[in-house]
C-alpha positions as CSV (number, residue, x, y, z in Angstrom):
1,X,0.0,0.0,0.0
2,X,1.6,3.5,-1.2
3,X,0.2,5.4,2.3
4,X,1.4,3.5,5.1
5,X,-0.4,5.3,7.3
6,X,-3.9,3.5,6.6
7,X,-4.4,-0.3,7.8
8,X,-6.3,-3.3,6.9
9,X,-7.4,-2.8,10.1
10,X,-8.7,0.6,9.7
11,X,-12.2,1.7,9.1
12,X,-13.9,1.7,5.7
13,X,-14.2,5.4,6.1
14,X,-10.2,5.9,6.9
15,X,-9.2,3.6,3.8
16,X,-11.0,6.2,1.6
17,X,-10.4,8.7,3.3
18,X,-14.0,10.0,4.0
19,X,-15.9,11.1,6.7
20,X,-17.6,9.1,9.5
21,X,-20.7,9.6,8.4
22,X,-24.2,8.6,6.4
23,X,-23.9,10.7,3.6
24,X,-21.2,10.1,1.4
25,X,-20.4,11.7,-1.9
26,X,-20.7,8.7,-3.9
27,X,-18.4,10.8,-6.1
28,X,-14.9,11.0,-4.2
29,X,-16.3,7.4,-2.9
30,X,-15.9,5.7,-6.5
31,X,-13.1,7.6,-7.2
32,X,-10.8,6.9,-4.0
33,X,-11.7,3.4,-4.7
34,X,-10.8,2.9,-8.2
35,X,-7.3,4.8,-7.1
36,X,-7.3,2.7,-4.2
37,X,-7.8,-0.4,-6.7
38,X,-5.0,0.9,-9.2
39,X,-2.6,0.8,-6.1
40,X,-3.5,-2.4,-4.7
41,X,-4.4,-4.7,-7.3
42,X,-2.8,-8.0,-7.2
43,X,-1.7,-7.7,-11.1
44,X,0.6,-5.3,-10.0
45,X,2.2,-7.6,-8.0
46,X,2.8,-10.7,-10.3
47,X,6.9,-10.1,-10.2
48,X,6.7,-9.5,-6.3
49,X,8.0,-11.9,-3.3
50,X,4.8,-13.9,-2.2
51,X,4.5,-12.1,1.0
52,X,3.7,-8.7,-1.0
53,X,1.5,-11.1,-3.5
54,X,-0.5,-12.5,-0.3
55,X,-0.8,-8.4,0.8
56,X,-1.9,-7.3,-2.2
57,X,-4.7,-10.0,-2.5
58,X,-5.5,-8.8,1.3
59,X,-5.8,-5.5,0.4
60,X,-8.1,-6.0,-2.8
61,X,-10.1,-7.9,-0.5
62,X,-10.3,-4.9,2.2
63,X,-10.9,-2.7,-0.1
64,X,-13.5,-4.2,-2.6
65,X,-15.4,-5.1,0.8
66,X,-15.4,-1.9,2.4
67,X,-16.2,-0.3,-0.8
68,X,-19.5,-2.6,-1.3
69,X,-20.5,-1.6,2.0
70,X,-20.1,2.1,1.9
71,X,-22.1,2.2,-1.2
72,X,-25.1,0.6,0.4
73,X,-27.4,2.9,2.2
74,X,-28.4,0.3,4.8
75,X,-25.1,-1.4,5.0
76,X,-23.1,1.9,5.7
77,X,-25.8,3.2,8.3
78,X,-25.5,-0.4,10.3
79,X,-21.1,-0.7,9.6
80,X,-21.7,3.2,11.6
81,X,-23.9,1.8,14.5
82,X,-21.0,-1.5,14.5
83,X,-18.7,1.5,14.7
84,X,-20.5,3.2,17.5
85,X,-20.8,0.0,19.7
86,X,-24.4,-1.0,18.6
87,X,-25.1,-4.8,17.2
88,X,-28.1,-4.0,14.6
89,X,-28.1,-7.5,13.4
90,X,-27.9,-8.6,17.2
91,X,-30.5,-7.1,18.7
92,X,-33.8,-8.0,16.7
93,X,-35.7,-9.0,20.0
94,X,-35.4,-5.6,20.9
95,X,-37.7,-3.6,18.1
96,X,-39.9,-1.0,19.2
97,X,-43.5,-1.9,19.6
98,X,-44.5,0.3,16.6
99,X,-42.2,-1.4,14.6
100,X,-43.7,-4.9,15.8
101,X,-47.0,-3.4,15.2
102,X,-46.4,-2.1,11.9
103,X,-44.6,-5.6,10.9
104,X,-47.8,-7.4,11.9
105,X,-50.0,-5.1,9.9
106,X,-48.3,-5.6,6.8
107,X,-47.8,-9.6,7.2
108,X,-51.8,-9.1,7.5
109,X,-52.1,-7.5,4.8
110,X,-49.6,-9.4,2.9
111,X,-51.8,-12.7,3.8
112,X,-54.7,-10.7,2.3
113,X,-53.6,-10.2,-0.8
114,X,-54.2,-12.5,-3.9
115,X,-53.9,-9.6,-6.9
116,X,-50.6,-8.2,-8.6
117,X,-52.0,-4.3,-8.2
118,X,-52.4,-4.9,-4.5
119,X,-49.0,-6.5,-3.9
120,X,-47.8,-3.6,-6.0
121,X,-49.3,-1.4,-4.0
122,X,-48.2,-2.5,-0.5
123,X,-44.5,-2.7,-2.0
124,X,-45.0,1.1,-2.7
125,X,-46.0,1.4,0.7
126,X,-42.8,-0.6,2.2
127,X,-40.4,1.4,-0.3
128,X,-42.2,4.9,1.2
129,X,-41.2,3.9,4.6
130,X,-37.6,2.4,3.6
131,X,-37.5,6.0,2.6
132,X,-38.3,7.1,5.4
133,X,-36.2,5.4,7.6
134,X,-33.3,6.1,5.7
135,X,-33.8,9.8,5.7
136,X,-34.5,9.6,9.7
137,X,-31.2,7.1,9.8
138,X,-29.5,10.1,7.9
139,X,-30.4,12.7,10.6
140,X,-29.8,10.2,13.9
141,X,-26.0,10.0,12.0
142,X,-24.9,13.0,10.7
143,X,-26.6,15.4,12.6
144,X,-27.7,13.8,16.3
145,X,-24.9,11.3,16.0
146,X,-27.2,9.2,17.8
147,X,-25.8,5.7,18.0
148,X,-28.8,4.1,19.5
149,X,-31.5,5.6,17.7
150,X,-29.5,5.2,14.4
151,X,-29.5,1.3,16.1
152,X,-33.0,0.9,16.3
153,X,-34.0,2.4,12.9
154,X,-30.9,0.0,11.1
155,X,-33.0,-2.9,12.9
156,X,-36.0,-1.7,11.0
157,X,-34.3,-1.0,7.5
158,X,-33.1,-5.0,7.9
159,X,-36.8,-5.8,8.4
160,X,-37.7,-3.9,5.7
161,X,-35.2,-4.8,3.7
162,X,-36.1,-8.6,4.5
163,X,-39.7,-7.6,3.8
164,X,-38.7,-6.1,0.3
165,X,-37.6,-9.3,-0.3
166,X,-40.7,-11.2,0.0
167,X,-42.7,-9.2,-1.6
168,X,-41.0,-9.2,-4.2
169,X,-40.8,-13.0,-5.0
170,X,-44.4,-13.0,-4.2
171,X,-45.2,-10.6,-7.3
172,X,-43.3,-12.6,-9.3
173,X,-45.2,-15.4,-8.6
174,X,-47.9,-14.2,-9.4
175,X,-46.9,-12.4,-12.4
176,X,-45.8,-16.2,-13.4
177,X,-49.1,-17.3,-12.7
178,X,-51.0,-15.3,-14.5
């Protein structure tokens, strides 16, 4: 690595040298990691002792992982609340009962529904409040740099997210069938 001041062990943020935050500018993002790739990329490295081979292919790594979770909304807003002590992922028993509510309403609803235009519809619905949460996610971070609120609204965006999911293969099931 040409900066030997940044580690594998150091936050995605550090390796490109952005902020610790939820917005990004996807921009200088893309950009630090294609110069980041340029400098690392095991290619580079073919005429090199294996040591610097085996370091090169552990950078790549690093870097292509950390990249593909900076550029996911959801996955950079939970990677912060990792950062910030909070388990998103680990803590599912602890939603908040409007979330659990709001879960229940839609697996009713979900249950309900046997026509494309009203699966369509409730997947509008889900995408409006994914919205939602990831504008509110925005603010806990960036401008409350609330850890545990950010934490519980990451543990909905994974619900969501999960959701999304669902629905998703259930319209095209029934797109299929008709």
């Amino acid at each position: 690595m040409s900066n030997p001041a940044i580690t594998l062990s150091d936050s995605d943020f550090n390796i490109f040298g952005l902020p610790c935050q939820f917005e990004l500018d996807s921009a200088a993002l893309s950009a630090s990691y294609l110069r980041l790739q340029s400098q690392t990329h095991p290619d580079r490295f073919a005429n090199s002792g294996s040591q610097e081979k085996r370091l090169a292919v552990q950078w790549a790594t690093r870097i292509n992982e950390a990249y593909k979770r900076l550029q996911n909304p959801m996955e950079r807003a939970i990677y912060w609340c990792e950062l910030n002590g909070e388990t998103p992922r680990g803590q599912q028993s602890k939603l908040p009962p409007s979330l659990l509510m709001q879960q229940m309403e839609w697996r009713e609803a979900l249950e309900e529904i046997d026509g494309v235009g009203d699966l369509e519809n409730l997947l509008d619905e889900v995408a409006i409040e994914k919205k939602r949460c990831l504008d509110l996610i925005a603010r806990q971070i960036d401008s409350e740099n609330n850890a545990q609120a950010a934490n519980g609204t990451a543990q909905a965006l994974l619900f969501i997210d999960k959701f999304m999911i669902e629905l998703t293969r259930k319209l095209e099931q029934l797109e299929d069938a008709s």
